[in-house]
HTML snippet that shows the backbone in 3Dmol.js (N, CA, C, O; Angstrom):
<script src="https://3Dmol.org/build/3Dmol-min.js"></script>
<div id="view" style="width:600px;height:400px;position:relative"></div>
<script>
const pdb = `
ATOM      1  N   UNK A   1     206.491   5.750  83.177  1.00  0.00           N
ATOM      2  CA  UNK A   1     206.872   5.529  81.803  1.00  0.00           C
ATOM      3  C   UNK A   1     206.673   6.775  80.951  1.00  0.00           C
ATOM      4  O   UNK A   1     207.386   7.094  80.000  1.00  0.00           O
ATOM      5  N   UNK A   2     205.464   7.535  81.474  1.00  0.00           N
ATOM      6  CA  UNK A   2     205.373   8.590  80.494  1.00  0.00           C
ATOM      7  C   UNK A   2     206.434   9.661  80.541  1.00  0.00           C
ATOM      8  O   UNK A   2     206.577  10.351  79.531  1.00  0.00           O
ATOM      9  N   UNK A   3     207.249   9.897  81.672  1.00  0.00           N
ATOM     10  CA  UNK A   3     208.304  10.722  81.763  1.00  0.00           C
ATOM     11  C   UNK A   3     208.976  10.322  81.284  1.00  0.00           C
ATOM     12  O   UNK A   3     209.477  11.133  80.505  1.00  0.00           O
ATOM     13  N   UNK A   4     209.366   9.472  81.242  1.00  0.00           N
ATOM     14  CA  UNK A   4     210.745   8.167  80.052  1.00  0.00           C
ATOM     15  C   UNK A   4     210.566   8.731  78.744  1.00  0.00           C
ATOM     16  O   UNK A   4     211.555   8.977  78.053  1.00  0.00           O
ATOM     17  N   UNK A   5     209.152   9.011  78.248  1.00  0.00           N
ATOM     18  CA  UNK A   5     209.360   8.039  76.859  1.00  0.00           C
ATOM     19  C   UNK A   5     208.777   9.900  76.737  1.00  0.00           C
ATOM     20  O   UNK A   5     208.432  10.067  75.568  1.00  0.00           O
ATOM     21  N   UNK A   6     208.604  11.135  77.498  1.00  0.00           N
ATOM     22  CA  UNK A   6     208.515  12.143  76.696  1.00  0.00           C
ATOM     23  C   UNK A   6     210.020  12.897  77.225  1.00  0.00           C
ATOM     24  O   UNK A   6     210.082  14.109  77.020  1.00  0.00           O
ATOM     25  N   UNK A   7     211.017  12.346  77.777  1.00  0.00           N
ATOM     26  CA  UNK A   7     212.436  12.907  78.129  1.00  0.00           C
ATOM     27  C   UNK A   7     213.272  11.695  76.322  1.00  0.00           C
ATOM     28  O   UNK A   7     214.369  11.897  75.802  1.00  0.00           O
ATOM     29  N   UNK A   8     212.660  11.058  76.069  1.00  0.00           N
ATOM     30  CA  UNK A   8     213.241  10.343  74.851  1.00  0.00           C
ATOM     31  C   UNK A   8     212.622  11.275  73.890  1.00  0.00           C
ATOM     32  O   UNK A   8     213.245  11.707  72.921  1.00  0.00           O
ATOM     33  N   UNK A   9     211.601  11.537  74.109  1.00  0.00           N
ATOM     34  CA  UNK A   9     211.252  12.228  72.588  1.00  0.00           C
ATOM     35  C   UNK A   9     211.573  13.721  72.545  1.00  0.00           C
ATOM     36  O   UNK A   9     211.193  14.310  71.533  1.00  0.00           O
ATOM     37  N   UNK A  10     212.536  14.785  73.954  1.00  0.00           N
ATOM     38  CA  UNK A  10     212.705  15.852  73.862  1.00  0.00           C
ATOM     39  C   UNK A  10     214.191  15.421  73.545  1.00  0.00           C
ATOM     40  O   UNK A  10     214.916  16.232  72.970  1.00  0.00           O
ATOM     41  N   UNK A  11     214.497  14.629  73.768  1.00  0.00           N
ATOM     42  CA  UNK A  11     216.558  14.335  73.573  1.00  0.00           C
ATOM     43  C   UNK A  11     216.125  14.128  71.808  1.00  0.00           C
ATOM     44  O   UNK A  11     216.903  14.755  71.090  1.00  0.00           O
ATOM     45  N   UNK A  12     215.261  13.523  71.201  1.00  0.00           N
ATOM     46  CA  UNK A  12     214.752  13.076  69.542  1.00  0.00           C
ATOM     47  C   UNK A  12     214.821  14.556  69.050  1.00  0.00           C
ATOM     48  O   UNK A  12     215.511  14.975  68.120  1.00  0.00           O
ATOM     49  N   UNK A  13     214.047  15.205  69.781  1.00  0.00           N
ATOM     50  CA  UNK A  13     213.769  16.702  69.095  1.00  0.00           C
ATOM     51  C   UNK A  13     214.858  17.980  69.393  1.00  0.00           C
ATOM     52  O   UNK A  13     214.984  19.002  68.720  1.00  0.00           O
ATOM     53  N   UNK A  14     215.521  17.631  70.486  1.00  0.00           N
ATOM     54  CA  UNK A  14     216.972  18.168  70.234  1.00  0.00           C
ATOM     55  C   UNK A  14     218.199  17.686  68.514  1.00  0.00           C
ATOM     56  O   UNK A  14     218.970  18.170  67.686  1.00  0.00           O
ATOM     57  N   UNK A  15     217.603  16.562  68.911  1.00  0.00           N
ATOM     58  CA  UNK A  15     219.077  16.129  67.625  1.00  0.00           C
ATOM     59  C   UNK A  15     218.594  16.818  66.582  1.00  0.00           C
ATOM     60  O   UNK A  15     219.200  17.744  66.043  1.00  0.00           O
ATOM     61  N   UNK A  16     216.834  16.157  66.053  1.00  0.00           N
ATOM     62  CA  UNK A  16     216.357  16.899  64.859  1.00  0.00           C
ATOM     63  C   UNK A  16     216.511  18.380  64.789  1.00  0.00           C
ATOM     64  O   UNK A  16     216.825  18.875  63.706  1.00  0.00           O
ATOM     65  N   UNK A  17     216.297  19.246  65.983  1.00  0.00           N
ATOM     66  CA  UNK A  17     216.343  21.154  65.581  1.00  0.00           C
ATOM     67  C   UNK A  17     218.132  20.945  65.240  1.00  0.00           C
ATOM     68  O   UNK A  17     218.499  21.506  64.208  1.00  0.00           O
ATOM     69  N   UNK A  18     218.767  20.504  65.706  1.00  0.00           N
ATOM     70  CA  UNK A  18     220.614  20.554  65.584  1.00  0.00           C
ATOM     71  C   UNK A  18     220.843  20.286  64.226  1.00  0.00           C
ATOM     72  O   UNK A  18     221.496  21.098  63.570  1.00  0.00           O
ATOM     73  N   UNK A  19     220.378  19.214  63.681  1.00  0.00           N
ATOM     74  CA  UNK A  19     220.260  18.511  62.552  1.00  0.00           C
ATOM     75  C   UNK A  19     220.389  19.904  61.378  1.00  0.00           C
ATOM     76  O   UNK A  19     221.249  20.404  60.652  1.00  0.00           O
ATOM     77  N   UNK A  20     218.674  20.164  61.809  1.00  0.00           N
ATOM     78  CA  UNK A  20     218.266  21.148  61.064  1.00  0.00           C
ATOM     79  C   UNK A  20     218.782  22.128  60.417  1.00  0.00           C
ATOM     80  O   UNK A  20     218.808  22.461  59.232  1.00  0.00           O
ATOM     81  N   UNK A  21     219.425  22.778  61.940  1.00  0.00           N
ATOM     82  CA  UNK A  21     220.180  24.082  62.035  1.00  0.00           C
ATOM     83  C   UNK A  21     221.553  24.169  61.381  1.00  0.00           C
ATOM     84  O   UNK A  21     222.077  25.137  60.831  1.00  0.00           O
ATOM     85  N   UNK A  22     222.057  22.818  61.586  1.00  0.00           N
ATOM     86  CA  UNK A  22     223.513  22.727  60.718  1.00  0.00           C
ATOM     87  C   UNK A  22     223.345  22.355  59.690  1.00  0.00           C
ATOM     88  O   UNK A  22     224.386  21.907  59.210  1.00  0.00           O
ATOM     89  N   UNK A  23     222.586  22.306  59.106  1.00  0.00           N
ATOM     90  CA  UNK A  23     221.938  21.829  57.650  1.00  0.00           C
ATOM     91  C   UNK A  23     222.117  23.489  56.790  1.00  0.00           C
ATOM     92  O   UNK A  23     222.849  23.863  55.875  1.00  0.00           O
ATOM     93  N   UNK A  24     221.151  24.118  57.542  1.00  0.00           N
ATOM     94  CA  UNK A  24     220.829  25.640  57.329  1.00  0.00           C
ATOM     95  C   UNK A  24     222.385  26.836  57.241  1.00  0.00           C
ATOM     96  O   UNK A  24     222.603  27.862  56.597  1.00  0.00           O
ATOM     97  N   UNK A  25     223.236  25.992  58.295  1.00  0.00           N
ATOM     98  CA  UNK A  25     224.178  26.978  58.482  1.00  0.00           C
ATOM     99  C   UNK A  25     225.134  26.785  57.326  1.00  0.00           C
ATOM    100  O   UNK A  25     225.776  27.665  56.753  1.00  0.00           O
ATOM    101  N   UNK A  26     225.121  25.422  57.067  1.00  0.00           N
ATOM    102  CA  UNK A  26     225.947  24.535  55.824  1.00  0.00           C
ATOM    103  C   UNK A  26     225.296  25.259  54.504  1.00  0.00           C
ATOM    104  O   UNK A  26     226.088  25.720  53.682  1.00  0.00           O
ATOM    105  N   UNK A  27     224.352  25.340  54.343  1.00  0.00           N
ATOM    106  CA  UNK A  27     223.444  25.784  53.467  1.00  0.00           C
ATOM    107  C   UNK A  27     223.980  27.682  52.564  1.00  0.00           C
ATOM    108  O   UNK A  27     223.530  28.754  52.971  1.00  0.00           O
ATOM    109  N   UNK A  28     224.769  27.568  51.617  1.00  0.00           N
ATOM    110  CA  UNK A  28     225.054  28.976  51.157  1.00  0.00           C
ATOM    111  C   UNK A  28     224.068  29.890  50.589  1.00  0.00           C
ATOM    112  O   UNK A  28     224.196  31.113  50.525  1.00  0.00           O
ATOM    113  N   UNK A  29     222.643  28.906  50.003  1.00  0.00           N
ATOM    114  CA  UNK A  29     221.864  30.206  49.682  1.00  0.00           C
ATOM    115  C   UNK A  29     220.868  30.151  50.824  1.00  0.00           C
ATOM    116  O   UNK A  29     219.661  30.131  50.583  1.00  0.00           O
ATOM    117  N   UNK A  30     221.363  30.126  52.118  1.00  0.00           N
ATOM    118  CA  UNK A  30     220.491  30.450  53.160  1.00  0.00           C
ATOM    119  C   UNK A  30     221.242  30.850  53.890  1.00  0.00           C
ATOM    120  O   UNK A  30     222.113  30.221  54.490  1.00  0.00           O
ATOM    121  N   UNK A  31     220.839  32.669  53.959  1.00  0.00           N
ATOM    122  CA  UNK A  31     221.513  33.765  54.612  1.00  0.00           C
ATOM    123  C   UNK A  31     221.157  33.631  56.142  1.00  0.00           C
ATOM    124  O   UNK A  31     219.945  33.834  56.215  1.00  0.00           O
ATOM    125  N   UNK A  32     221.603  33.412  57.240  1.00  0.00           N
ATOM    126  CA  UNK A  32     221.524  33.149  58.469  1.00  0.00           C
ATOM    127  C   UNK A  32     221.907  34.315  59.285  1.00  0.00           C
ATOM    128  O   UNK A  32     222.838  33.982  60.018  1.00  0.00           O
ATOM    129  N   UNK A  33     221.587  35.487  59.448  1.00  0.00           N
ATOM    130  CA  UNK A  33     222.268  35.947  60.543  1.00  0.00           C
ATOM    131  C   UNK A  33     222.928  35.767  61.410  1.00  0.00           C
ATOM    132  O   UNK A  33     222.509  35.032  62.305  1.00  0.00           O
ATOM    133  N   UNK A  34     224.686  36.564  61.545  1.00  0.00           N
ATOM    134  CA  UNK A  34     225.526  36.055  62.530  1.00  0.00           C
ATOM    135  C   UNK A  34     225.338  35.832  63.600  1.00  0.00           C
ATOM    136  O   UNK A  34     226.038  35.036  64.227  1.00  0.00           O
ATOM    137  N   UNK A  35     224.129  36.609  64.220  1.00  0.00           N
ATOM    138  CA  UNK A  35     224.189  36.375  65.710  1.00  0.00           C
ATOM    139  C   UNK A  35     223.124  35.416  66.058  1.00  0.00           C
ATOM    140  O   UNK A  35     223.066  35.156  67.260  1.00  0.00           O
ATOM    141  N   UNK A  36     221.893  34.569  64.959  1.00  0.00           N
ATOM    142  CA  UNK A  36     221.394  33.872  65.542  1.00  0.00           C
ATOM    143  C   UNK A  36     222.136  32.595  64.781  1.00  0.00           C
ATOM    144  O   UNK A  36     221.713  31.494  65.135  1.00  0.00           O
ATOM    145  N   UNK A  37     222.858  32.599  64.094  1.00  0.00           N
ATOM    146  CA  UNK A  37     224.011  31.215  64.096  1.00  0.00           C
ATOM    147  C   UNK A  37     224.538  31.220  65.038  1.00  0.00           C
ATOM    148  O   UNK A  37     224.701  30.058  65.410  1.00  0.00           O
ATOM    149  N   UNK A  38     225.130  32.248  66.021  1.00  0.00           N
ATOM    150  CA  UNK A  38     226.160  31.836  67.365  1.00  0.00           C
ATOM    151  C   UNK A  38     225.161  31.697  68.603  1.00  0.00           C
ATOM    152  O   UNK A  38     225.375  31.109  69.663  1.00  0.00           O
ATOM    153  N   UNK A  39     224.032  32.376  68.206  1.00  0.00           N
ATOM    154  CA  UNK A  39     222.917  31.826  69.353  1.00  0.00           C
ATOM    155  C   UNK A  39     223.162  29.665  69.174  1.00  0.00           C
ATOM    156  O   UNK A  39     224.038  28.929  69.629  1.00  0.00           O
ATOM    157  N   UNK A  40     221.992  29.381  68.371  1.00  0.00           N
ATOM    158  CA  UNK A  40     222.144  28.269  67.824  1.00  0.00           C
ATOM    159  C   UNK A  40     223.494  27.572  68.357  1.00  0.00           C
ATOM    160  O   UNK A  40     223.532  26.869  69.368  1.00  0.00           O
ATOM    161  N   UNK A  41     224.348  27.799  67.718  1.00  0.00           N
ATOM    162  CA  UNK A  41     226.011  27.475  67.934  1.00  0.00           C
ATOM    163  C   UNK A  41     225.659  26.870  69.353  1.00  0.00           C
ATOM    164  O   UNK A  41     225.363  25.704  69.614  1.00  0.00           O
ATOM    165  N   UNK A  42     225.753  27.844  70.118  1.00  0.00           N
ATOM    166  CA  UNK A  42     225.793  27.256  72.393  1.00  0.00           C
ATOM    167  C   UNK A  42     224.813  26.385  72.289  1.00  0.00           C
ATOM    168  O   UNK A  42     224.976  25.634  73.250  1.00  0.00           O
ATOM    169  N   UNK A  43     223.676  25.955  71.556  1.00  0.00           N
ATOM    170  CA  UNK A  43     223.029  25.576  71.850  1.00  0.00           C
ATOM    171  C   UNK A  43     223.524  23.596  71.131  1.00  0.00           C
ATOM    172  O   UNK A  43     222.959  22.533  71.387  1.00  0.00           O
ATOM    173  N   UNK A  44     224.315  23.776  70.550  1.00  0.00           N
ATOM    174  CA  UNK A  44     224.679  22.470  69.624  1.00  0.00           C
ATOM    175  C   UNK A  44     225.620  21.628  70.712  1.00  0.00           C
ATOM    176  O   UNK A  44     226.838  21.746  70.574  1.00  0.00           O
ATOM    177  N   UNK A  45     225.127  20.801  71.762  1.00  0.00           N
ATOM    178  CA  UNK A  45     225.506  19.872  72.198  1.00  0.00           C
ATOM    179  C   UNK A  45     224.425  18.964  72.714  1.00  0.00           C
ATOM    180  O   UNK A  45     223.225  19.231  72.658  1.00  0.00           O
ATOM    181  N   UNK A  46     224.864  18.041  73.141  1.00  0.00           N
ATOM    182  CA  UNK A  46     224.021  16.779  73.589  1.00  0.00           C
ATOM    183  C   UNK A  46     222.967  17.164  74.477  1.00  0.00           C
ATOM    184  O   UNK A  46     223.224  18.004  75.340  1.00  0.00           O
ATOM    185  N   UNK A  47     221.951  16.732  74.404  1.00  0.00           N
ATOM    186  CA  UNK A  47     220.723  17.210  75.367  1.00  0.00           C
ATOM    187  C   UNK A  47     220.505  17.126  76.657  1.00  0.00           C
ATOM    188  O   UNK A  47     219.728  17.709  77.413  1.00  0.00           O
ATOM    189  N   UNK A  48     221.535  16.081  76.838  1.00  0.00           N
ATOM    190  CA  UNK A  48     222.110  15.452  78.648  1.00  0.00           C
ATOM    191  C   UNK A  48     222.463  17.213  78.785  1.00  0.00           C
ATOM    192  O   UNK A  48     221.529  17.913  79.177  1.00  0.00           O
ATOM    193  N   UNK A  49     223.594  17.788  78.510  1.00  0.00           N
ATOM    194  CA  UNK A  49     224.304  18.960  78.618  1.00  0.00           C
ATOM    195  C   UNK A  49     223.409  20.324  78.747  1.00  0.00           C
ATOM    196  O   UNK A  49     223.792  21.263  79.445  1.00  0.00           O
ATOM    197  N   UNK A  50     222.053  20.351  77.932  1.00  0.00           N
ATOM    198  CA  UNK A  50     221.272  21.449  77.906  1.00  0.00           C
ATOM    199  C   UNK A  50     220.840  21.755  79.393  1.00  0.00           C
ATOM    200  O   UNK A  50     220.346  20.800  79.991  1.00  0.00           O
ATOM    201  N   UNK A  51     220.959  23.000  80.108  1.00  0.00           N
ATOM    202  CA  UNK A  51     220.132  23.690  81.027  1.00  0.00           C
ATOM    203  C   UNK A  51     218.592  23.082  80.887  1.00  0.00           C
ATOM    204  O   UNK A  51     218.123  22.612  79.851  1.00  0.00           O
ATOM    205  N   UNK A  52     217.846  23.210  82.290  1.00  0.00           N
ATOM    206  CA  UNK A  52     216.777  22.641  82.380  1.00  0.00           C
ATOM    207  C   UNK A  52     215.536  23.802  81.395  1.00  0.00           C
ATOM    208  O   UNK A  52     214.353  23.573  81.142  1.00  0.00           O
ATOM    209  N   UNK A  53     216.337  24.973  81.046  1.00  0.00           N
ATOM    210  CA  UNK A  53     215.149  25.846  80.623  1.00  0.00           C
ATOM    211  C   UNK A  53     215.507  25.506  78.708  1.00  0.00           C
ATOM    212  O   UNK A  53     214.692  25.576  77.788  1.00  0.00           O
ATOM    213  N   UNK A  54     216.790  25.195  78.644  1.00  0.00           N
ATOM    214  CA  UNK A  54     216.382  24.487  76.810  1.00  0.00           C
ATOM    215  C   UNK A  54     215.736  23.496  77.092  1.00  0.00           C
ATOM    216  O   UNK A  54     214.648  23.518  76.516  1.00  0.00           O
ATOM    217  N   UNK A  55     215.906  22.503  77.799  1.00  0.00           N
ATOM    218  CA  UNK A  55     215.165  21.654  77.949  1.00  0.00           C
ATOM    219  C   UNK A  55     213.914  21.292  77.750  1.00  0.00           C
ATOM    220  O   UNK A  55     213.558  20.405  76.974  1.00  0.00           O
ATOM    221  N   UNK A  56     212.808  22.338  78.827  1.00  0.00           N
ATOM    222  CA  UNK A  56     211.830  22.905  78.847  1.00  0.00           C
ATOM    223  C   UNK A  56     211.577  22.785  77.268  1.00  0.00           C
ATOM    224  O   UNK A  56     210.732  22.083  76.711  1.00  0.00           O
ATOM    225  N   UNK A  57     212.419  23.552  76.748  1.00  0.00           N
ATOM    226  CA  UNK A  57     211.434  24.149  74.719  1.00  0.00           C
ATOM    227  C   UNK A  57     211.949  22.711  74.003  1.00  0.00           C
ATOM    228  O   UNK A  57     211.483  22.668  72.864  1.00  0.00           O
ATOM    229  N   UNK A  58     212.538  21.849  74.225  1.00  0.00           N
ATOM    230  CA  UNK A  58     212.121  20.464  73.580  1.00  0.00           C
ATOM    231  C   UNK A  58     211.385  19.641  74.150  1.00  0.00           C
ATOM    232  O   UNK A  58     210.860  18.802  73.418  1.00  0.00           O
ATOM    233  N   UNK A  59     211.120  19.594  75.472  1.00  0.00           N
ATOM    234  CA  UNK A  59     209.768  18.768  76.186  1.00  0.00           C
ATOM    235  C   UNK A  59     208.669  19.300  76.053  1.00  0.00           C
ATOM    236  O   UNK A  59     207.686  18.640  76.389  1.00  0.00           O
ATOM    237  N   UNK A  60     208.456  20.890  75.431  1.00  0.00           N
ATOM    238  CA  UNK A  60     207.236  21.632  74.757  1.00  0.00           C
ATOM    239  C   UNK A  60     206.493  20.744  73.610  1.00  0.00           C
ATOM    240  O   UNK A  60     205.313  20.470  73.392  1.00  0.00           O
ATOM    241  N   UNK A  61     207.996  20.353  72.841  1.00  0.00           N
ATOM    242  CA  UNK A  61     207.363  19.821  71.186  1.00  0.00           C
ATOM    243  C   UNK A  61     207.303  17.985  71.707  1.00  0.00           C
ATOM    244  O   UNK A  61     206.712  17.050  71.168  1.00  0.00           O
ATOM    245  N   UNK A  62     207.830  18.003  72.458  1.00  0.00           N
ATOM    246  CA  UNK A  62     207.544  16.126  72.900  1.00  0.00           C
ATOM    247  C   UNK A  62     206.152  15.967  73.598  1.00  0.00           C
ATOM    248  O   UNK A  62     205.428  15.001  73.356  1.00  0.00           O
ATOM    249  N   UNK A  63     205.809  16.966  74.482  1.00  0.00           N
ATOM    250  CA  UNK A  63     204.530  17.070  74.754  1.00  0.00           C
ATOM    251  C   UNK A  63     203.831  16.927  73.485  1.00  0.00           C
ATOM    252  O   UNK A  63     203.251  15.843  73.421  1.00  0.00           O
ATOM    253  N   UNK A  64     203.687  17.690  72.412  1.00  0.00           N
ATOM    254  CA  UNK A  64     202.852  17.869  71.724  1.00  0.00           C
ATOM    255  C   UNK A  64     202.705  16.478  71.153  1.00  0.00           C
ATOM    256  O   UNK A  64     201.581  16.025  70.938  1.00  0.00           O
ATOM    257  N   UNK A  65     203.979  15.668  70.858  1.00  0.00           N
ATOM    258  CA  UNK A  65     203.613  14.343  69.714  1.00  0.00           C
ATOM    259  C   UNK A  65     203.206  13.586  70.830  1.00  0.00           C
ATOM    260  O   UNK A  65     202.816  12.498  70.406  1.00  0.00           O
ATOM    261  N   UNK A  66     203.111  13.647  72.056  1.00  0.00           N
ATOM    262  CA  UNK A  66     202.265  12.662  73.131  1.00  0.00           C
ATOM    263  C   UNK A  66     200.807  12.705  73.588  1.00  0.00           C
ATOM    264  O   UNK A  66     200.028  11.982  74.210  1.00  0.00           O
ATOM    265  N   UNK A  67     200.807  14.096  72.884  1.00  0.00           N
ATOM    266  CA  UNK A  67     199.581  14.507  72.874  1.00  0.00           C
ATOM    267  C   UNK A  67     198.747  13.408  71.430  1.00  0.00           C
ATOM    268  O   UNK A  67     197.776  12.652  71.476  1.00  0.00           O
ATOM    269  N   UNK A  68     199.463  13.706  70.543  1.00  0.00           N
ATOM    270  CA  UNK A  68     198.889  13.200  69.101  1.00  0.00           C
ATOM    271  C   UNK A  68     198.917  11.753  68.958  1.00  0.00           C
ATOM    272  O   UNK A  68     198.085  11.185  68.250  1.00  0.00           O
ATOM    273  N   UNK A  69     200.015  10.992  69.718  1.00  0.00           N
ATOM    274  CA  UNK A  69     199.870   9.926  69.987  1.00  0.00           C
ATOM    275  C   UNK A  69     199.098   9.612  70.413  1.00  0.00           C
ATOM    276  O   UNK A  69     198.561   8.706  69.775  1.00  0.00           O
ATOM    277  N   UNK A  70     198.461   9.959  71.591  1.00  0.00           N
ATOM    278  CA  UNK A  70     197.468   9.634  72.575  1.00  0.00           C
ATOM    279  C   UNK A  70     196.325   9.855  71.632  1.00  0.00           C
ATOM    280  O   UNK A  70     195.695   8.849  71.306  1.00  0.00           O
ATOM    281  N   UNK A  71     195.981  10.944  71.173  1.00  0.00           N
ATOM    282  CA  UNK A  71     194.813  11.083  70.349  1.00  0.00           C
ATOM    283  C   UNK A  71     194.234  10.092  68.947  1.00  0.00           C
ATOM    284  O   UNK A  71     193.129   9.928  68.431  1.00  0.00           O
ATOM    285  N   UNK A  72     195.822   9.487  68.638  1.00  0.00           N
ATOM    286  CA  UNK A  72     195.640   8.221  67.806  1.00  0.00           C
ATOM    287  C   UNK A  72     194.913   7.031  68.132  1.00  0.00           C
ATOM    288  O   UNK A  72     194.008   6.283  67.762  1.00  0.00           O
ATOM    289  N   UNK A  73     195.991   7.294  69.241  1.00  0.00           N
ATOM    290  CA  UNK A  73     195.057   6.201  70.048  1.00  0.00           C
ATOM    291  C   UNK A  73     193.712   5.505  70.278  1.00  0.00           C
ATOM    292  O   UNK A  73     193.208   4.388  70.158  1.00  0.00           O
ATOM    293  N   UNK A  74     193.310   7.066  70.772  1.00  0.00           N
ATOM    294  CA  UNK A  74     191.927   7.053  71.440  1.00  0.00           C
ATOM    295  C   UNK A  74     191.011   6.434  69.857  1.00  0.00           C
ATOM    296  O   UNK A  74     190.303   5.437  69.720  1.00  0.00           O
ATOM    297  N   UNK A  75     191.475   7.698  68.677  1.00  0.00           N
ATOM    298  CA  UNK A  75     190.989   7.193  67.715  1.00  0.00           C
ATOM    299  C   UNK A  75     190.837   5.707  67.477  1.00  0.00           C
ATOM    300  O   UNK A  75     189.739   5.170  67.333  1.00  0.00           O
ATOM    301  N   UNK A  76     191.963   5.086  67.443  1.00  0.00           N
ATOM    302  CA  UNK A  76     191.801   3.561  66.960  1.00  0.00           C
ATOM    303  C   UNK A  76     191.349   2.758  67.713  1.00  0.00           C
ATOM    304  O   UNK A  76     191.513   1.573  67.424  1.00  0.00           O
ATOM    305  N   UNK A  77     190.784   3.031  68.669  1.00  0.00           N
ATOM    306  CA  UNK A  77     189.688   2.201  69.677  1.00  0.00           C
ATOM    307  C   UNK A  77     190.985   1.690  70.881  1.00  0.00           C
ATOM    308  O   UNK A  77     190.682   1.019  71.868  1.00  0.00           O
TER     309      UNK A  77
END
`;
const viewer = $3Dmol.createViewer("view");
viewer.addModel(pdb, "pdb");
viewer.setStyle({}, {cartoon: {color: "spectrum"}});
viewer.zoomTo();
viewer.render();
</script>
């Protein structure tokens, strides 16, 4: 289950950085450099689609909230 539910929370944290980023790119008083908008850009599809090494840097930040979860946890008996 724990691979389930931290491959759900790196596909969560894909949409949110995408979200983000097209927010930013949409954004006119936020100067973006061309080449890390077209970086970004390859990177704007579904998380099924990402290489296992993007992958990797959103199961980094899903680790972390499983971490904090867990630590809630422990907290609340």
């Amino acid at each position: 289950m724990t691979n389930e539910l931290r491959e759900r929370l790196a596909k969560l944290e894909h949409q949110q950085w995408m979200h983000w980023t097209k927010w930013l790119v949409k954004e006119s008083d936020h100067d973006i450099p061309e080449e890390l908008e077209e970086k970004w850009k390859k990177s704007w599809m579904p998380y099924e689609e990402l290489s296992e090494e993007m992958k990797d840097k959103d199961r980094k930040w899903a680790d972390k909230s499983l971490k904090e979860m867990k630590e809630f946890a422990e907290e609340m008996g």
